[in-house]
N, C-alpha and C positions, 0 to 999 in steps of 0.2 A: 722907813725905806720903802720906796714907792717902786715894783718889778712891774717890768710890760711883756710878756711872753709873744710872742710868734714863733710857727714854725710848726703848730698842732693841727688840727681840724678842728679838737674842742675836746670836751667831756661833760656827762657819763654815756657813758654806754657807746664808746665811738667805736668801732675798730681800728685797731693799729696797737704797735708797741709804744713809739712815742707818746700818745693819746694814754695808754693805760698807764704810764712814767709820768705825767701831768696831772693825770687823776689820784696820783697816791702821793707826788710828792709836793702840788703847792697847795692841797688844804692843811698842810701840816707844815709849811711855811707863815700859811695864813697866823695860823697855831701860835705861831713864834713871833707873831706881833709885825708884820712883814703886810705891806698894801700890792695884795698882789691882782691883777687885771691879767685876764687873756686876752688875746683876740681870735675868735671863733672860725670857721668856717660857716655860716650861718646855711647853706645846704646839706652838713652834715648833723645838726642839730632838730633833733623831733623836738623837743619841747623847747621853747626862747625863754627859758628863766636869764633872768639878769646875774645871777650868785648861784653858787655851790658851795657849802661847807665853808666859809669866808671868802673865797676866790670871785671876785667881780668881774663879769663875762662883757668884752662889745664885740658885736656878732657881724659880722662884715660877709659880704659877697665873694663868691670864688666862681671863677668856670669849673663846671666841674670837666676838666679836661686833663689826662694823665699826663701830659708832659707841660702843661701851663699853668697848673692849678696853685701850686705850692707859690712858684716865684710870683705870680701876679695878685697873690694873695699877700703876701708880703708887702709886693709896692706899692698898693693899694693900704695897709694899715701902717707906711710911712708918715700919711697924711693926717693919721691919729694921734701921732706921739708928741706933737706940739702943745695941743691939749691935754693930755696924758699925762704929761711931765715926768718920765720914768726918770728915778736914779740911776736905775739899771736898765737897758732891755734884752731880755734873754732869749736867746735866738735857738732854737733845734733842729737837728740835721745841715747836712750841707747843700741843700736847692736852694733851701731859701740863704742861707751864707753868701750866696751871690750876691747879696743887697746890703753886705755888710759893709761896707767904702761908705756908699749913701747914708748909711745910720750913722756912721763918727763924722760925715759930711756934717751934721746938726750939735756935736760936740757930747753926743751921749755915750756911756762908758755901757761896753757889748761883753757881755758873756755867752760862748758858744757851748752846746752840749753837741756833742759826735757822735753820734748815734751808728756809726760804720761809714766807710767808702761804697755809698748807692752805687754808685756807678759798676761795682764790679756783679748788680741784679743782673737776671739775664733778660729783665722784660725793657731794659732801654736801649733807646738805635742809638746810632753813633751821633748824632745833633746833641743828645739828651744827656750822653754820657759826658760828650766836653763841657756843657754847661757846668754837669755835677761836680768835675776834676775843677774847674774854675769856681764857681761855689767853698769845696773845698780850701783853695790855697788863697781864697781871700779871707776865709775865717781864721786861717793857719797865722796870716800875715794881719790883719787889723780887726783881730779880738784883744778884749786886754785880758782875758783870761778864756782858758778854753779847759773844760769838762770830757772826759770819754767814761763809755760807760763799763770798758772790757779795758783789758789789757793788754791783750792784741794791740788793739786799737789803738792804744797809746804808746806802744813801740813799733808801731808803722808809721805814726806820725811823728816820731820822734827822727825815725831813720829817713823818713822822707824830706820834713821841714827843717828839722830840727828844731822841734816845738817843745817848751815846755806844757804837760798839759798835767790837771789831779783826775785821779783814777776814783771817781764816783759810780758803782755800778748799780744796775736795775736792782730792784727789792721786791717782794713779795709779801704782803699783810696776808696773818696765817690765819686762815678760815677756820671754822669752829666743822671740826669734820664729826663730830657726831650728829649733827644738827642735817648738814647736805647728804651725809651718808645715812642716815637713817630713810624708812619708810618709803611708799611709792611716790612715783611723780608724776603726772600728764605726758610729758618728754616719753617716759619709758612706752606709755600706750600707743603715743602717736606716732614713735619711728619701730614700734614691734619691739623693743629690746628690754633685756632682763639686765639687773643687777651684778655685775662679773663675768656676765657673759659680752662684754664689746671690747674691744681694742679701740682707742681714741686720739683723735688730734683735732686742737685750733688752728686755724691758718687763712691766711689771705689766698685767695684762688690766682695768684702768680705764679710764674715759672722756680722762680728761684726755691720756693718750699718744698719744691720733688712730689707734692701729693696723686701726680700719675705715675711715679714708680710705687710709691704707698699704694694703690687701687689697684694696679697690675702685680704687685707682690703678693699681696692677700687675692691675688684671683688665681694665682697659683697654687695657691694650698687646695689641698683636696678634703671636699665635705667639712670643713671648718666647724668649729662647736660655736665658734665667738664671732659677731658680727665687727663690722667696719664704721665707727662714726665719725664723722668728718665736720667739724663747727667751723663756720665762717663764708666768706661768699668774695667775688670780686668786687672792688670800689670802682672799677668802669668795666663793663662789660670787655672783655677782649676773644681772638680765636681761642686763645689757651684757655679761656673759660668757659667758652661753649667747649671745646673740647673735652675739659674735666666731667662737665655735669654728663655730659655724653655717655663719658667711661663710665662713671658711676653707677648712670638708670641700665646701663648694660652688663654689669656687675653683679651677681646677684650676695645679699647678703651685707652689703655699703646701704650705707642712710646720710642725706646730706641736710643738714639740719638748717642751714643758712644763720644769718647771725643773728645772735642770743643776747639777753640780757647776761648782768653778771652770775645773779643767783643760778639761772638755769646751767651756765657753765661749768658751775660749781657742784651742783648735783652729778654732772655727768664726769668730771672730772673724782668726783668722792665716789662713785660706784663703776669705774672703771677698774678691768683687768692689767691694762698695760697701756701706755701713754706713747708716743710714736711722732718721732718731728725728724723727717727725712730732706731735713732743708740742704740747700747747698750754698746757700750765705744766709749767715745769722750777724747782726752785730752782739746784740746780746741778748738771749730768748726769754722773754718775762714768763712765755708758756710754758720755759723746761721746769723753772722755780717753783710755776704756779704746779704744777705735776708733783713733786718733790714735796711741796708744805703739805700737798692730801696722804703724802705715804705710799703712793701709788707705784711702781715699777716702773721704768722708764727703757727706751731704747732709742736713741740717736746715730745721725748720722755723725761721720768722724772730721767735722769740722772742725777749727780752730775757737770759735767761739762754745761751742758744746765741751770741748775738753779744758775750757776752764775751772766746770766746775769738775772734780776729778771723780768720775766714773768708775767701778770696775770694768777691765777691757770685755767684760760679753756684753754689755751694754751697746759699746758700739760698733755698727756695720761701715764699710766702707760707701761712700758716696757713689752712685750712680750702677751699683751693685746691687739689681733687683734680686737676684736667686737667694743671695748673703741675706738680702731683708728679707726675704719670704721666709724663709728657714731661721732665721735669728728673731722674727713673729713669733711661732710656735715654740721655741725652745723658751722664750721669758715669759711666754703667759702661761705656760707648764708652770716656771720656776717659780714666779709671783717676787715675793720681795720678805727676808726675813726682820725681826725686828729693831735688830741690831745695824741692819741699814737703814731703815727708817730711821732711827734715833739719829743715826750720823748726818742725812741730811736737813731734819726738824733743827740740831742743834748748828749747823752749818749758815743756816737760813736766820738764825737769832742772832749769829755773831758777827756775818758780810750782809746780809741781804734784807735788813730790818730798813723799811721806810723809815721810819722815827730817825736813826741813825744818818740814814741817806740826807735826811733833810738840813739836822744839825750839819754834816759838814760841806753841803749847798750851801747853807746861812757861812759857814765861814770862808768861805770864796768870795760871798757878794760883798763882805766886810771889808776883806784883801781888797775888792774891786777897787770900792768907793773910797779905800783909804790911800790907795795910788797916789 
């Protein structure tokens, strides 16, 4: 069975959720005896290898332009799938779902993954958002099967389309934390920081992740013992981006590391005190998981995507409630995390969140697909 992916920038080492959902789950489709082909962003790719771990990459052109990049990347690797010849073509998110009419135009059977309602980020105008809602209800209406990755998600579209859709969520592959947690790193010299001494967060430099109430909360605490690190950077320059990096160099005590490979992630993520994603739309956070397999402590915001996985309530702050997070900082990096939670979410993560798993029951969707 021949899969044609769109709807990524690519992998390894891309930023994004989608992109790290790509990277874990079609080389272990590959795995399963599955011809899987992406198609890249070819300007988000440093190195042009043709494969990954069995995944065959064609690397196509994109603007890199935030409100055109996704769809005209799409319609552009329309023109591929004649030669391609997917069985399937698995489409993610709802931008590019806008081009989904044009793919069954060609008689090819479309699986959609829902990756959340974009539209409801705060970093899109109104032109942006109708597309996304239109995106959306063409996926709703001409997929022949459609993927969410939350459960939210799949009873918003349930109430909204009245979609059937299967409830496949993100995974996390559990790192080898003696290995990241052990010994010093470069990372620690070059941003000043010690081992249990920082508070940490992944994140894309948009509005929607709250990371300037995260930098104005921790600038409210007084004399802090524990620094601020902040992983990740904007994919197009915006004001909200300069405005972050702004806060930050004005911060004292914040380190913004910009984006990292995985390993270096992983180090900072295994010798962190407390973990921190003050988002205010998640569809579903590969980074709260990735926090959770190191054993780490976490605190979130009280979104609907964050309270699927189930928290104790001091975990989480209310949204948009700086003093709540400053004050809810220091009380969980006092507490830390005993071992009897850790075990609860290591064993959590083996039973919902295991890639291997996630993939097996991807493969049995595309089966359902093609046996339509």
């Amino acid at each position: 069975m021949r899969i044609v992916v769109l709807g990524t920038r690519g992998f390894p080492d891309v930023q994004g959720g989608v992109e790290k959902h790509c990277e874990e789950l079609y080389p272990r489709l590959a795995a399963l005896g599955l011809d899987v082909i992406v198609i890249t962003r070819k300007n988000y790719i440093k190195e042009k290898i043709d494969d990954f771990s069995g995944v065959r990459f064609v690397h196509l052109f994109s603007p890199k332009l935030k409100s055109l990049e996704a769809i005209s990347h799409t319609f552009l690797a329309l023109f591929k799938l004649k030669k391609l010849k997917p069985d399937i073509v698995h489409v993610h998110s709802i931008g590019p779902s806008l081009l989904i009419p044009l793919i069954k135009l060609f008689r090819y059977k479309v699986v959609m993954t829902h990756h959340g309602p974009d539209y409801m980020r705060k970093k899109w105008g109104i032109a942006a958002k109708f597309a996304l809602r239109l995106g959306e209800r063409n996926a709703m209406k001409y997929s022949d099967k459609v993927i969410v990755i939350a459960k939210w998600i799949q009873d918003y579209i349930e109430k909204k389309y009245n979609r059937r859709s299967y409830f496949i969520p993100n995974g996390v592959a559990l790192a080898d934390i003696k290995v990241y947690g052990a010994g010093n790193s470069p990372l620690f010299e070059k941003f000043n920081i010690k081992p249990g001494k920082y508070i940490f967060t992944a994140a894309r430099f948009v509005p929607e992740k709250g990371l300037d109430d995260l930098i104005n909360a921790y600038g409210l605490i007084a004399g802090p013992e524990f620094k601020l690190v902040i992983a990740g950077d904007a994919d197009h320059k915006t004001s909200y981006s300069r405005m972050l990096k702004n806060l930050a160099n004005r911060t004292e005590g914040v380190a913004l590391t910009g984006i990292l490979h995985k390993e270096d992630i992983y180090k900072l993520y295994a010798n962190a005190a407390l973990f921190v994603l003050p988002s205010y739309y998640e569809g579903f956070p590969i980074s709260l998981l990735e926090a959770l397999s190191f054993g780490i402590p976490v605190l979130v915001s009280d979104i609907a995507a964050h309270k699927e996985i189930l928290l104790p309530d001091f975990r989480y702050f209310r949204t948009n409630n700086i003093r709540e997070l400053s004050k809810k900082i220091e009380e969980c990096f006092k507490k830390g995390i005993d071992e009897n939670e850790k075990d609860k979410y290591i064993n959590l993560i083996k039973t919902y969140y295991n890639w291997d798993i996630i993939a097996e029951k991807t493969l049995s969707v595309y089966r359902e697909c093609v046996g339509d």
